[in-house]
N, C-alpha and C positions, 0 to 999 in steps of 0.2 A: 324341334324334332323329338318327335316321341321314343322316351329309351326302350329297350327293349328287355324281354321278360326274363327271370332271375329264375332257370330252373329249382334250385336250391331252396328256392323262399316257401313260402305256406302261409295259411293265416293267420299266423302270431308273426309274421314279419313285420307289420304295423305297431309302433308299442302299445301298450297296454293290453295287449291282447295275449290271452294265454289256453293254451291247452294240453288233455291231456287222453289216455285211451288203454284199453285193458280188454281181457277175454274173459267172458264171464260166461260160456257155453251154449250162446243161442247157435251159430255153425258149427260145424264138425272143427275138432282142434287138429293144428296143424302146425307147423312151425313158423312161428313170427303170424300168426293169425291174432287180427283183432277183431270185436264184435261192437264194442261200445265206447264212446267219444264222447269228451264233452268238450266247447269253445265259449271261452268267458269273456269277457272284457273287463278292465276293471272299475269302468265306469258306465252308466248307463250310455245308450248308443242312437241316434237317428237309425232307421232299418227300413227298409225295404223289401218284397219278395214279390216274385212272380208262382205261380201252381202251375201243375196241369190240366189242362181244359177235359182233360176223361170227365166224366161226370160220376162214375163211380169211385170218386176217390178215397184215397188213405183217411185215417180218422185224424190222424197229424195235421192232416192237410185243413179239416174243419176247424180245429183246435190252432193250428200259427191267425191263420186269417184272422179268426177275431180277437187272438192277442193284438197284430198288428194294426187293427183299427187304430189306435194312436203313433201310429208309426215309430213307436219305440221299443227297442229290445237290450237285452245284456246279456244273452248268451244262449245255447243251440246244446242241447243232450240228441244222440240220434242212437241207435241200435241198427244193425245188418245182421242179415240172414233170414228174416221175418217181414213182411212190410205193414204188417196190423192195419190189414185192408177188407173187406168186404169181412172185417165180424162186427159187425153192429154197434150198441151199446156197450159193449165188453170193451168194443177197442177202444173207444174215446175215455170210457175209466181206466184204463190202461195208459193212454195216450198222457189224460192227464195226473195220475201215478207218478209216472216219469218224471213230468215234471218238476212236481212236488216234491220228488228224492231229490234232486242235481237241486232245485232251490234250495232246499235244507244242506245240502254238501259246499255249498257255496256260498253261499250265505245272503242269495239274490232272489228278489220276491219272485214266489210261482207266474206272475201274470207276464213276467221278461223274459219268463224260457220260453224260448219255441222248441219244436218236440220233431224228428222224424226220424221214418223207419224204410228198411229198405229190402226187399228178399222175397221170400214165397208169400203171393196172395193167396188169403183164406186161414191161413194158420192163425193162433192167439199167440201172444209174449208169452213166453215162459217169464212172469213174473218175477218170482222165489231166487231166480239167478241174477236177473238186471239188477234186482236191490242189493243184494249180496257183491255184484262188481262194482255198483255207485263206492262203494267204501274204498275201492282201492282206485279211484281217480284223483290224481295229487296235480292243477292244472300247474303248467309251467311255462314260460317264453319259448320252451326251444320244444312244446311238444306238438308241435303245429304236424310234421310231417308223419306222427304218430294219429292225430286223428285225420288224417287223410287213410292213412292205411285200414282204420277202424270201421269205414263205410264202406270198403268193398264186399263186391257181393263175387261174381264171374271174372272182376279184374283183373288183369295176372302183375301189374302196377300202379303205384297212385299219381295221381296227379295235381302238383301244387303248383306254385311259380308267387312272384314278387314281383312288383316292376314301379320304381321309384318317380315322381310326375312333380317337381316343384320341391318344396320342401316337406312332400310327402311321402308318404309307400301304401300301396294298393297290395292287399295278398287274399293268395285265394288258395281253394281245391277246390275238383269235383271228382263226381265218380258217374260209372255207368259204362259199359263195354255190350249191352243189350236190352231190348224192348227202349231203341229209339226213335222216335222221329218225330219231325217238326211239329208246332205248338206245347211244346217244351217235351221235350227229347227225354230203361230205369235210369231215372239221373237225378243228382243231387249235386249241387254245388253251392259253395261258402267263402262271400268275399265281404274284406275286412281292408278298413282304411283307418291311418287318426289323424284322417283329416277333417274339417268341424265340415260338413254338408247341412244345406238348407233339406228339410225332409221332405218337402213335394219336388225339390231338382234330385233328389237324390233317385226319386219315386220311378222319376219320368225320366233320367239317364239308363237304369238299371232296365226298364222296359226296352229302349233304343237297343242298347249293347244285347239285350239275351235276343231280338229280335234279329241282329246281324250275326250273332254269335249262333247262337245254341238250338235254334231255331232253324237253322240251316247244314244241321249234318240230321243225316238217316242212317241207319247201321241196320232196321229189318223192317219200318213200316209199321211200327207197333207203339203208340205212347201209354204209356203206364200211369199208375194212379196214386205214382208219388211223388211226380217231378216236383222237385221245391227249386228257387236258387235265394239265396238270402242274399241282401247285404247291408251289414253295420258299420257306420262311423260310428266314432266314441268320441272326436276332435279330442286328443288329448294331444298333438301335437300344436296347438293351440292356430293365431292367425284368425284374418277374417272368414266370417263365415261363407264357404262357395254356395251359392246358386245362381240362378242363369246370368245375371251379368257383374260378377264377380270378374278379377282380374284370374284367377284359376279355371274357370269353369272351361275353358275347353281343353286346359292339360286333364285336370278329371275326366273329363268327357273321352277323350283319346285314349289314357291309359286302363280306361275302364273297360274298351272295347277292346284295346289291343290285349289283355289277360283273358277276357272273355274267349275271344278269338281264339286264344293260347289252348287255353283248358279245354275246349270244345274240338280241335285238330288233335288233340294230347286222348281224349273219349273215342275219336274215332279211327285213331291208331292201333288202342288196344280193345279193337270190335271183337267180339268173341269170333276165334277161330281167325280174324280177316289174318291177311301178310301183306295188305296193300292200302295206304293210304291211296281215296282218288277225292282231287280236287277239280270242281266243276265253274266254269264262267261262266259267265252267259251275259255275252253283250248284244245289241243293239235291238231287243226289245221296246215293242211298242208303250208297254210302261213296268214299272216295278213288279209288281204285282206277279205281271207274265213272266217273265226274267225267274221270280223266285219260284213261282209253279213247276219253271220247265226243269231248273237246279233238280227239284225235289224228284220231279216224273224220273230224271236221269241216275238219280242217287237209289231211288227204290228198282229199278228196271234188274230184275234178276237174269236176262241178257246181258244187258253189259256188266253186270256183277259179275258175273262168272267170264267172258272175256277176259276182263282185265286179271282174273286168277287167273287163268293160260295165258297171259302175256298174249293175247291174239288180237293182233291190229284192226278188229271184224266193226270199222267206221259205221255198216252199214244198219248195226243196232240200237245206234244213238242219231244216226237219221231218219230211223226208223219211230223211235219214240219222239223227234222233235212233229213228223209228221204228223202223229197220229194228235198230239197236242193240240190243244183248242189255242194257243198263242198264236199271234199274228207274223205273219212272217213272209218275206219277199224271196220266191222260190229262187232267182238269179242268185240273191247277195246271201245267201247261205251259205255259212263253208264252216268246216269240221278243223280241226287239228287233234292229234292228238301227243303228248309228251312232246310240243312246240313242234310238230311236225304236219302238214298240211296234208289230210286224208280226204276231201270233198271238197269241190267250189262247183260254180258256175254249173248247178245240177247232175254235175258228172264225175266221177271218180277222178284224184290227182296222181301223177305220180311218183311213190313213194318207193324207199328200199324193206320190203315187211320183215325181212330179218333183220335189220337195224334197226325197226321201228320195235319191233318183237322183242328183243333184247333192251330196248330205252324202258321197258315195261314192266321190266323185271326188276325196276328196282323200287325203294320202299315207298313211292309217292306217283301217280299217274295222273295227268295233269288234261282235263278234256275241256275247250274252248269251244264253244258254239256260238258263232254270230248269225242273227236271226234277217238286217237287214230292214227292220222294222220301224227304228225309231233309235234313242239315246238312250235309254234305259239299261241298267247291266245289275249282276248280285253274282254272287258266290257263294257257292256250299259245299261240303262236303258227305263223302259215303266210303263207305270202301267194300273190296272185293267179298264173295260168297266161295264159302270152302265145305269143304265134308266136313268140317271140325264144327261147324255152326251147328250142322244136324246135330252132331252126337252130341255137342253139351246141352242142345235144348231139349233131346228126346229123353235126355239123363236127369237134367235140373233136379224136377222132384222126384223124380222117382230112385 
């Protein structure tokens, strides 16, 4: 049985692993505001990452990829408030700048730092200050939930977690509360194992997990052009090496999904503005595919976004959107529930109490089941509710 996640943990929960995080003026100063993180190991690491499929993306993003052509890394510099996106040439000298600082502060060759940035696209690094805060990064075991705080941008919380699988520990953060959706969801996350992983299972786990994970929550319909997710082994908790048929490989494989899972519910809790987690099923799909289609059409539907902020049992917005859906489906074996209550069957409205059901809505998680009828297929995603507060922090951002 797989354990379960260690709010408390972060990515120095695995040993070897250390971090640390400082403000050095690229956001507005605030109290307990960080801007700049660095996450070392202290040993070189197996790595793996997924990007975002934007095509206009971050210059970081050009700059990890072909570090990780050899699928090794030892440590992650990243800056918030900024995302050193669409400025050209400037950004990737920039990009790699960074680097070159945190390698010289740590004393780990430039080609094993990966680099990312997170914040307004179009802007340049204020340079003159990143170098000036590299000096005051002192990395340490216990600074892990300091560089989680360091990459928020719109967060109003960070999110880390731990979760222990054998004789090992898996830890992470990510960040991102807006500009998400599926084919990686602003977001950034950072997961760290010492446990020794083979680097093509490590490659092809970390694909699996962000596809079930991170890949299935939507907060506005918008992916950004800095999605990173990293992840380093260092094995410095020694043991044989895990890939695919290892005696570990499928506690890795489970505990890597279930933190994934963790941090990605944890991103769409604190969606800019939402008050409502909503969790969507979707079983009995003709194949996967459809199943994760219909998750997404329901998570983006700014009808049922807004329902579920009024707590309004209005079933007939998400049979609305299963309809219009190109997914296969058997109009009899259709039915609705919503917060485990049965809102639709047999093509015709069931009967419910709506002020009970109203009231089950109101509280911090709203849970919509949709069976299609179609076949065995099922996926789960997440989205949450649309509020006036969405407006006002996006009409606000830069300006």
């Amino acid at each position: 049985m797989t354990a379960e996640v260690d709010p408390s943990g972060s990515a120095t929960s695995p040993a070897g692993f250390k971090a640390a995080a400082t403000y050095c003026g690229i956001k507005e100063a605030g109290d307990g505001v960080l801007d700049l993180g660095v996450l070392v190991s202290d040993v070189r690491c197996t790595a793996a990452a997924v990007f975002t499929k934007n095509r206009l993306n971050s210059a970081p993003i050009d700059l990890d990829r072909a570090k990780l052509v050899d699928g090794r890394a030892q440590a992650i510099i990243l800056t918030s408030g900024i995302a050193n996106s669409s400025t050209g040439q400037r950004g990737v000298d920039d990009a790699e700048q960074m680097a070159a600082w945190a390698a010289e502060r740590t004393g780990i060759a430039s080609a094993d730092v990966l680099v990312s940035s997170t914040g307004v696209i179009g802007h340049f690094l204020e340079m003159d200050k990143l170098e000036a805060g590299m000096g005051s990064l002192k990395p340490s075991a216990d600074g892990g939930v300091a560089f989680a705080r360091s990459m928020m941008t719109t967060d109003t919380v960070p999110k880390h977690g731990s979760i222990r699988f054998g004789d090992y520990t898996l830890g992470g953060c990510a960040k991102g509360s807006g500009m998400i959706h599926p084919n990686m969801a602003t977001m950034l996350a950072y997961l760290t194992t010492d446990a020794p992983v083979d680097a093509a299972f490590l490659r092809d786990e970390l694909r699996l997990a962000v596809d079930l994970s991170f890949n299935m929550l939507s907060i506005d319909g918008d992916t950004s052009p800095s999605d990173t997710v990293v992840l380093m082994a260092n094995g410095v908790a020694g043991g044989e090496t895990i890939n695919a048929s290892a005696n570990a490989a499928d506690e890795f494989r489970a505990a890597l999904q279930v933190l994934c899972t963790y941090l990605a519910r944890e991103m769409t809790r604190d969606a800019e503005g939402a008050t409502r987690l909503i969790t969507i099923n979707v079983t009995g799909a003709a194949e996967e595919t459809e199943a994760r289609q219909l998750v997404r059409e329901i998570s983006t539907s700014y009808l049922v976004k807004t329902a579920v902020n009024g707590a309004d049992p209005n079933w007939g917005r998400i049979v609305a959107v299963v309809g219009r859906s190109a997914v296969a489906i058997v109009e009899e074996s259709v039915h609705v529930d919503i917060c485990g209550t049965r809102v639709f069957a047999n093509r015709e409205p069931a009967a419910f109490n709506e002020t009970v059901l109203s009231d089950a809505m109101r509280s911090d998680e709203v849970v919509i089941d949709v069976h299609l009828g179609a076949g065995d297929a099922a996926a789960t995603g997440w989205g949450c509710d649309l509020t006036a507060e969405y407006v006002h922090i996006n009409a606000d951002y830069h300006t």
